[in-house]
TORZA-441940 format. One record per residue: residue number from 1; x, y, z of N, C-alpha, C in turn; residue in three letters. Coordinates in steps of 0.05 Angstrom, whole numbers, plus 5000, padded with zeros to 4 digits. Layout:
# residues N
DOKOL    nr    n.u    n.v    n.w   ca.u   ca.v   ca.w    c.u    c.v    c.w   rest
DOKOL   NUM      X      Y      Z      X      Y      Z      X      Y      Z    ALA
...
# end
This chain:
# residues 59
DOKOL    nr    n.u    n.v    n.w   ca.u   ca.v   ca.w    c.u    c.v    c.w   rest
DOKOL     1   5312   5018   4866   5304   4994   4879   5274   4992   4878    UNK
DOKOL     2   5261   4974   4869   5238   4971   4868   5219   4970   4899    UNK
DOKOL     3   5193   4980   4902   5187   4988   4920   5150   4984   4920    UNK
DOKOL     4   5132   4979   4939   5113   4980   4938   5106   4989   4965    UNK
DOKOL     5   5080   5017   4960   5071   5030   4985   5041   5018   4982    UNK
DOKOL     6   5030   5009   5013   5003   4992   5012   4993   5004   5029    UNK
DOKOL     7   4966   5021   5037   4958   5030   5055   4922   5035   5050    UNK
DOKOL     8   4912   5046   5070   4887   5049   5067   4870   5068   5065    UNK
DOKOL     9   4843   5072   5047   4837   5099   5039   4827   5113   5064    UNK
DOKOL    10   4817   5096   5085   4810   5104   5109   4832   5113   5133    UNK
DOKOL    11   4849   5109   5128   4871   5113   5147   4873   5134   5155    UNK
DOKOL    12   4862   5145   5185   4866   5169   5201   4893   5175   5210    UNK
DOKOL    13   4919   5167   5201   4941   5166   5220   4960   5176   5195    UNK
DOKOL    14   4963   5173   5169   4974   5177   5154   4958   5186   5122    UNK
DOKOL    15   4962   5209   5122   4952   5215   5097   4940   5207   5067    UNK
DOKOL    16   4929   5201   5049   4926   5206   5029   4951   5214   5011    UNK
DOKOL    17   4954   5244   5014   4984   5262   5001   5007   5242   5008    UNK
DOKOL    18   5005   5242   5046   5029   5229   5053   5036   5199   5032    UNK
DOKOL    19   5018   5177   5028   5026   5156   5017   5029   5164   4983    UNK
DOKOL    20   5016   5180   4977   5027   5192   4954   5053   5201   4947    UNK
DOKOL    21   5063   5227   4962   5093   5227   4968   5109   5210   4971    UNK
DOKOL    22   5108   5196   4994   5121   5174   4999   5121   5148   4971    UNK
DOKOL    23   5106   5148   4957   5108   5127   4936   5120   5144   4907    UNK
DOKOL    24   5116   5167   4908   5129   5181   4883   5158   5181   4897    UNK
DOKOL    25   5167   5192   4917   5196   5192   4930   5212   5169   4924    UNK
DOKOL    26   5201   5148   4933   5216   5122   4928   5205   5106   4898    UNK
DOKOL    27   5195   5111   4885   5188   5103   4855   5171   5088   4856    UNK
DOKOL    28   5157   5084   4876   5142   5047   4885   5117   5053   4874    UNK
DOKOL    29   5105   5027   4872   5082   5024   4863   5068   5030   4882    UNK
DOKOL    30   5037   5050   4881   5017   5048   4905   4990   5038   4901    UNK
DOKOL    31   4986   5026   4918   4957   5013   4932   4945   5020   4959    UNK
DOKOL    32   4920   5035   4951   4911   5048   4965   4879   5032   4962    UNK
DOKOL    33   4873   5017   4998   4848   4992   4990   4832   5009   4996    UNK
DOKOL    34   4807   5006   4985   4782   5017   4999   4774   4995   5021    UNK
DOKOL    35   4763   5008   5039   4753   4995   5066   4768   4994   5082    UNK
DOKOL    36   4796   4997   5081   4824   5000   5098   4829   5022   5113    UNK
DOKOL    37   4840   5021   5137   4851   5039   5155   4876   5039   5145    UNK
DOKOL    38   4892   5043   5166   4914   5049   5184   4933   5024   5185    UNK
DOKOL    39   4914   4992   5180   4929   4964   5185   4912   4951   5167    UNK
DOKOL    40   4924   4962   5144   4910   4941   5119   4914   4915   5109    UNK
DOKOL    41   4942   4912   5129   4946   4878   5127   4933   4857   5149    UNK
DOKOL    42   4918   4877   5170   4906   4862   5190   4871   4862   5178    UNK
DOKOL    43   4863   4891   5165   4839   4887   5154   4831   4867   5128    UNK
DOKOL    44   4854   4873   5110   4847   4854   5082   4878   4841   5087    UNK
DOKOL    45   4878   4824   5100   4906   4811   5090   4908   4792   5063    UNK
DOKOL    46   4878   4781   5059   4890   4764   5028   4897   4780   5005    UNK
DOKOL    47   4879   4807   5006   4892   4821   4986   4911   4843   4989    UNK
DOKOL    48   4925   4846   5018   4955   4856   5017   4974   4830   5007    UNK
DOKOL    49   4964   4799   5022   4981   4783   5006   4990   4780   4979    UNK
DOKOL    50   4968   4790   4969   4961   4776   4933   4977   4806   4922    UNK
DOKOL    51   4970   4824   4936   4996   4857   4921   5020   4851   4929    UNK
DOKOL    52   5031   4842   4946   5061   4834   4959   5068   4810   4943    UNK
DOKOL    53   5045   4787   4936   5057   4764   4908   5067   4768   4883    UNK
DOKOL    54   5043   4791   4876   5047   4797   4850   5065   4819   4842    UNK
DOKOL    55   5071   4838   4869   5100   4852   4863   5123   4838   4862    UNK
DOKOL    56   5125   4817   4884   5141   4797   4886   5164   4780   4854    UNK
DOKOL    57   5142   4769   4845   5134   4748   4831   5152   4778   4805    UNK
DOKOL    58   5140   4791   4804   5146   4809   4780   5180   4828   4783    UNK
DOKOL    59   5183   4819   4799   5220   4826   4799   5235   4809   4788    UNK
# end
């Protein structure tokens, strides 16, 4: 099942490794923003929108 992990390089709450794992586990594509925490759709939402379009759009 296709899958995309989106998170932030700043994110104190969840790993680096962890979103790594987690995106090799489930096969998903990862995006990891610079300037992002923890709520990267509240920090950059146009460009979590525009990764969630273009994964979208490509199924």
């Amino acid at each position: 099942m296709p899958a995309v992990v989106i998170g932030g390089i700043d994110d104190r709450i969840v790993s680096l490794d962890a979103h790594h794992t987690a995106a090799e586990g489930l096969g998903a594509e990862l995006h990891l923003l610079e300037g992002a925490g923890h709520a990267p759709h509240e920090q950059q939402p146009g460009v979590v929108a525009g990764i969630i379009r273009d994964f979208v759009t490509g199924l």
